[in-house]
C-alpha positions in Angstrom: 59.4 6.9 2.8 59.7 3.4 4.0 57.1 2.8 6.2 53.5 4.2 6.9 52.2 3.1 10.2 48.2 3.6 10.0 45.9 2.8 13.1 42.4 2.6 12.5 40.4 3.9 15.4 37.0 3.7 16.3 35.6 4.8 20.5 39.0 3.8 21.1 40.0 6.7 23.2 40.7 4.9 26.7 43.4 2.7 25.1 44.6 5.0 21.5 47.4 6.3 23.4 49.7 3.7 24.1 49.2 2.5 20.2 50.2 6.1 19.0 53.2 6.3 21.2 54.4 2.8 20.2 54.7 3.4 16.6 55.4 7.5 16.9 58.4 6.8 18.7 59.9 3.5 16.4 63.5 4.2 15.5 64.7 5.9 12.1 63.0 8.7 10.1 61.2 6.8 7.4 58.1 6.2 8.5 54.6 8.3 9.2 51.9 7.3 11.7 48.2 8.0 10.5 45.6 7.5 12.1 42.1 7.3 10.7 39.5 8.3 13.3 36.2 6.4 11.9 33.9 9.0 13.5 34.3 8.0 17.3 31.9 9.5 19.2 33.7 9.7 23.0 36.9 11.4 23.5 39.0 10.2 20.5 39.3 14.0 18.9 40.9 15.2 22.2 43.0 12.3 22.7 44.3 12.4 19.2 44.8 16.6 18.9 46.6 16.0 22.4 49.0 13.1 21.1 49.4 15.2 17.7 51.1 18.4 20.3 53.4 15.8 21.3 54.4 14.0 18.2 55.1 15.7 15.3 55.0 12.2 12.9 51.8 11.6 13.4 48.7 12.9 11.3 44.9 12.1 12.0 42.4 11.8 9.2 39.0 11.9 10.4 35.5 10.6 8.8 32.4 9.6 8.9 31.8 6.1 10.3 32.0 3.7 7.7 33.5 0.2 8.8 37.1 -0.8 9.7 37.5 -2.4 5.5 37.2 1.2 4.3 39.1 2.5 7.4 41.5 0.6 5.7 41.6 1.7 2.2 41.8 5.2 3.2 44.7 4.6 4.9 45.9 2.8 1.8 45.1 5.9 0.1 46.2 8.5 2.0 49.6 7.4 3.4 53.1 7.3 0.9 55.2 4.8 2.5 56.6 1.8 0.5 55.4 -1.1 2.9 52.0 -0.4 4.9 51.3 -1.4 8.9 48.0 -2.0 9.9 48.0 -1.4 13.9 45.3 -2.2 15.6 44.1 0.7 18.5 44.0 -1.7 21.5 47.3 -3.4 20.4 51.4 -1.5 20.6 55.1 -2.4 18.3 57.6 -3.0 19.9 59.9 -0.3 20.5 62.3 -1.7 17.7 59.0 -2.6 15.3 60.4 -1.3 12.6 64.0 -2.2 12.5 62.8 -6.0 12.6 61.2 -4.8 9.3 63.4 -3.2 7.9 65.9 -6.1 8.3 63.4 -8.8 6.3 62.6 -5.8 3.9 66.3 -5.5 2.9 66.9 -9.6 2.8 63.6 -10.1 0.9 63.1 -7.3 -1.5 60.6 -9.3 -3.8 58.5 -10.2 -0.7 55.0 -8.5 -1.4 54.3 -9.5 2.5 57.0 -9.4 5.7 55.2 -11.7 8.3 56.4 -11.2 12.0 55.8 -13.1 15.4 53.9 -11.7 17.7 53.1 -11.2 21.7 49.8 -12.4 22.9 48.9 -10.7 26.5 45.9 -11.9 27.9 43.3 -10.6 30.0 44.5 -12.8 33.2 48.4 -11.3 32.8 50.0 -14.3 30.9 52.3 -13.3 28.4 52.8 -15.7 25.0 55.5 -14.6 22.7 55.0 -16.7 19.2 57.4 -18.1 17.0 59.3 -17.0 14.1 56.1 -17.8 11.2 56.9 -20.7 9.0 56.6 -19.1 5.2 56.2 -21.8 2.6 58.0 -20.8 -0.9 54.9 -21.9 -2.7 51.9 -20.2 -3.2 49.2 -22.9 -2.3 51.2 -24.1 0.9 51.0 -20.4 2.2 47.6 -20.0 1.1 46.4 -22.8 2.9 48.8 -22.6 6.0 46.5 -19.2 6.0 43.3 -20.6 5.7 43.7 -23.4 8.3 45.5 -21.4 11.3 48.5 -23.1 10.6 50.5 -19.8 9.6 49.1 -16.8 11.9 48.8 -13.3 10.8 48.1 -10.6 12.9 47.6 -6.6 12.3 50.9 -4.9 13.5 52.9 -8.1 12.3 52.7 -8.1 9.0 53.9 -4.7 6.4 52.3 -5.1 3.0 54.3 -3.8 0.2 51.9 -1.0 -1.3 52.0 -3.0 -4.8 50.1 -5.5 -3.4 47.0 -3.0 -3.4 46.9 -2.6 -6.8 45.3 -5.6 -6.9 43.8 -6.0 -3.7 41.5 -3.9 -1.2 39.3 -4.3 1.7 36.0 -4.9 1.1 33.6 -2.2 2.7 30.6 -4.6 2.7 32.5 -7.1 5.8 31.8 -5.5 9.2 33.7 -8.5 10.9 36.9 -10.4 9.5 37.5 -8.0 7.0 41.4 -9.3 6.7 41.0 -12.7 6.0 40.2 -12.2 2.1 42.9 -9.6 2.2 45.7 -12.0 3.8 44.7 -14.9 2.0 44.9 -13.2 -1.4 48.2 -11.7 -0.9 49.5 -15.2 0.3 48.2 -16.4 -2.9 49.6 -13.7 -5.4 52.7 -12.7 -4.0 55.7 -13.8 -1.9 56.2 -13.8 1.7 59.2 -13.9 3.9 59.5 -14.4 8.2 60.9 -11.5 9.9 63.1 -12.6 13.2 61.4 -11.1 15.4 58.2 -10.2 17.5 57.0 -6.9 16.1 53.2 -6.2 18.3 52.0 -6.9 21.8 48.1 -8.2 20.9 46.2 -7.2 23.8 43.8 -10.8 24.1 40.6 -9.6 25.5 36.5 -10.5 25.4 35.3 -7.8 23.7 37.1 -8.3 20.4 35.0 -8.2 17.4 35.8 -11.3 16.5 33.9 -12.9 19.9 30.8 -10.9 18.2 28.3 -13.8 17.9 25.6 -11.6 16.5 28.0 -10.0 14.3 29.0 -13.4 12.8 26.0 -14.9 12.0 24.9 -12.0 10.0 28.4 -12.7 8.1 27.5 -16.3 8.0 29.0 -17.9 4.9 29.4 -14.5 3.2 33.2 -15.3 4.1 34.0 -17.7 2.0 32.5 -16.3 -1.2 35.2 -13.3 -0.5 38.2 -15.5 -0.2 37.2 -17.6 -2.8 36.4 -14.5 -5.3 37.6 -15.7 -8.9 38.9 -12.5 -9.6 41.3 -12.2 -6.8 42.6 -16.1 -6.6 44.8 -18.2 -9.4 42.4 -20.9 -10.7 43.9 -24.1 -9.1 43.4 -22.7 -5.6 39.5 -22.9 -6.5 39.6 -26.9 -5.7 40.1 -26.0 -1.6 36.8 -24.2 -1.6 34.1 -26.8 -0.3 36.6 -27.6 3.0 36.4 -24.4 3.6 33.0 -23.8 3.3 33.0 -27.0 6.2 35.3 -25.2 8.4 33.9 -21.5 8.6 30.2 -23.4 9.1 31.7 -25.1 11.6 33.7 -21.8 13.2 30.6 -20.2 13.2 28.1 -23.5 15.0 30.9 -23.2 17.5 29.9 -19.7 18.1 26.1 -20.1 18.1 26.2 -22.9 20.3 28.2 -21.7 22.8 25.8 -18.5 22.5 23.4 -21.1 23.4 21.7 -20.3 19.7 21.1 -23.4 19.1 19.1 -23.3 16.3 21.5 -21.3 14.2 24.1 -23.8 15.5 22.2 -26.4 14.2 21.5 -25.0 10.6 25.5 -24.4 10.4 26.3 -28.0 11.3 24.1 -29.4 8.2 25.9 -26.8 6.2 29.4 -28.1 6.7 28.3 -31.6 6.5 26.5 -31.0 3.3 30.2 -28.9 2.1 32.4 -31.6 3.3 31.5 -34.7 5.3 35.3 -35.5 6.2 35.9 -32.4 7.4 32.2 -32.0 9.5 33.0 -35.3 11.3 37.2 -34.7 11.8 36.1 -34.0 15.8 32.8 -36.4 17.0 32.4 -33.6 19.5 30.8 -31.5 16.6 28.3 -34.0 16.0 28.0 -34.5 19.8 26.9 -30.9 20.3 24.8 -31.3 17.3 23.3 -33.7 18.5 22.9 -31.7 21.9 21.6 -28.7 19.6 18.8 -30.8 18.2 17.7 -32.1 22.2 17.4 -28.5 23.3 16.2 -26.7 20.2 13.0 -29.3 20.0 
């Protein structure tokens, strides 16, 4: 089997049908669709033993709730397919997902990760289709093009080959951004080829995790200590850690400030100017909200 499609799915019900459908009814017959049902309490189970009548590809794995990053691993663990597609339960491939794959899989057989466009549609109607990714050959080029937004990757666009999980697994302790270390260490370990194509419609919309200011400042800086884990990152990489300790304490003072905490926004400001001053000060209107921050928090 080429190809094992797994959607994680969480009170998901309203919107898990149109992910299902997209991937149960890809082209070929190389792939399986799992889905792992983290113990949704609405109407998930009916929605899923419905779909399951209609599509006989698709299997459901249900347990109790215990985070998307070990959602994840058990769908490492329980699926067989050679290359593995994280789909996200709000988001839907394109009808010919897999054939875009299966076109970079054949031209780039050593590639541990195939890295696809996407289609961003956003809560006000606009539709943004992306462009092909730009892959660096070198490890440290993707690595950083990952950390620093310059190469995007997106659940649903990217298959992992399953050897890359021999060394690398989600980490059940992240409740929030649970991908990032995952991504970034893959770009750092193994190679990584563009496929031609858009493979996912990502369905933009307020109520994504990542917009979970409370959620993030219990992660705080936690983040960086996971991509920068010794164990999972070649040596030389180790030198990029203090700028990015700068930029996620600055991701996360944006957040807090526009929550209007701003005396968490404050605390993360000192923190990435303390990591890296360069980096703190690249954009005066950091220090200008800082500033703003200290006004209003007395």
């Amino acid at each position: 089997m080429q190809f094992s499609i797994v959607i994680p799915a969480y009170n998901y019900g309203h919107l898990l049908a149109r992910a299902v459908s997209s991937a149960c009814t890809q082209p070929g017959d190389d792939y399986e669709v799992l889905v792992i049902d983290d113990g949704s309490t609405d109407n998930t189970p009916e929605v899923l033993a419905e779909l399951q009548s209609r599509y006989p590809v698709l299997r459901v794995v249900r347990q109790k709730n215990s985070g998307l990053a070990a959602v994840r691993n058990r769908g490492v663990d329980e699926s067989q397919g050679d290359y593995l597609l994280f789909l996200d339960a709000d988001d839907e491939l394109e009808p010919a997902a897999l054939d875009v794959f299966r076109r970079a899989a054949k031209a780039n057989a050593d590639a541990g990760l195939l890295i696809a466009p996407t289609i961003s549609v956003f809560e006000d109607g606009r539709v943004d289709a992306g462009r092909k990714p730009q892959v660096a050959a070198d490890a440290e080029t993707r690595f950083l093009d990952f950390l620093y937004k310059r190469l995007p990757l997106s659940n649903g666009a990217v298959a992992m080959q399953r050897k890359v999980f021999s060394l690398i697994r989600y980490n059940p302790e992240l409740r929030q951004t649970e991908d990032i270390p995952v991504f970034a260490h893959c770009l750092a370990n193994f190679k990584a080829a563009a496929a031609d194509a858009p493979t996912t419609r990502i369905y933009k919309h307020s109520g994504s995790m990542r917009h979970d200011v409370e959620t993030a400042l219990k992660l705080g800086m936690s983040l960086v200590d996971q991509v920068f884990d010794e164990s999972k990152l070649p040596a030389g990489l180790m030198r990029h850690r203090a700028r990015y300790q700068a930029r996620r304490a600055l991701s996360v003072f944006r957040l807090a400030y526009r929550a209007g905490n701003y005396k968490a926004a404050s605390g993360y400001f000192r923190l990435a100017y303390r990591a890296n001053k360069r980096e703190a000060l690249r954009q005066p209107k950091y220090l200008l909200r800082y500033i703003r921050c200290l006004i209003a928090s007395g």
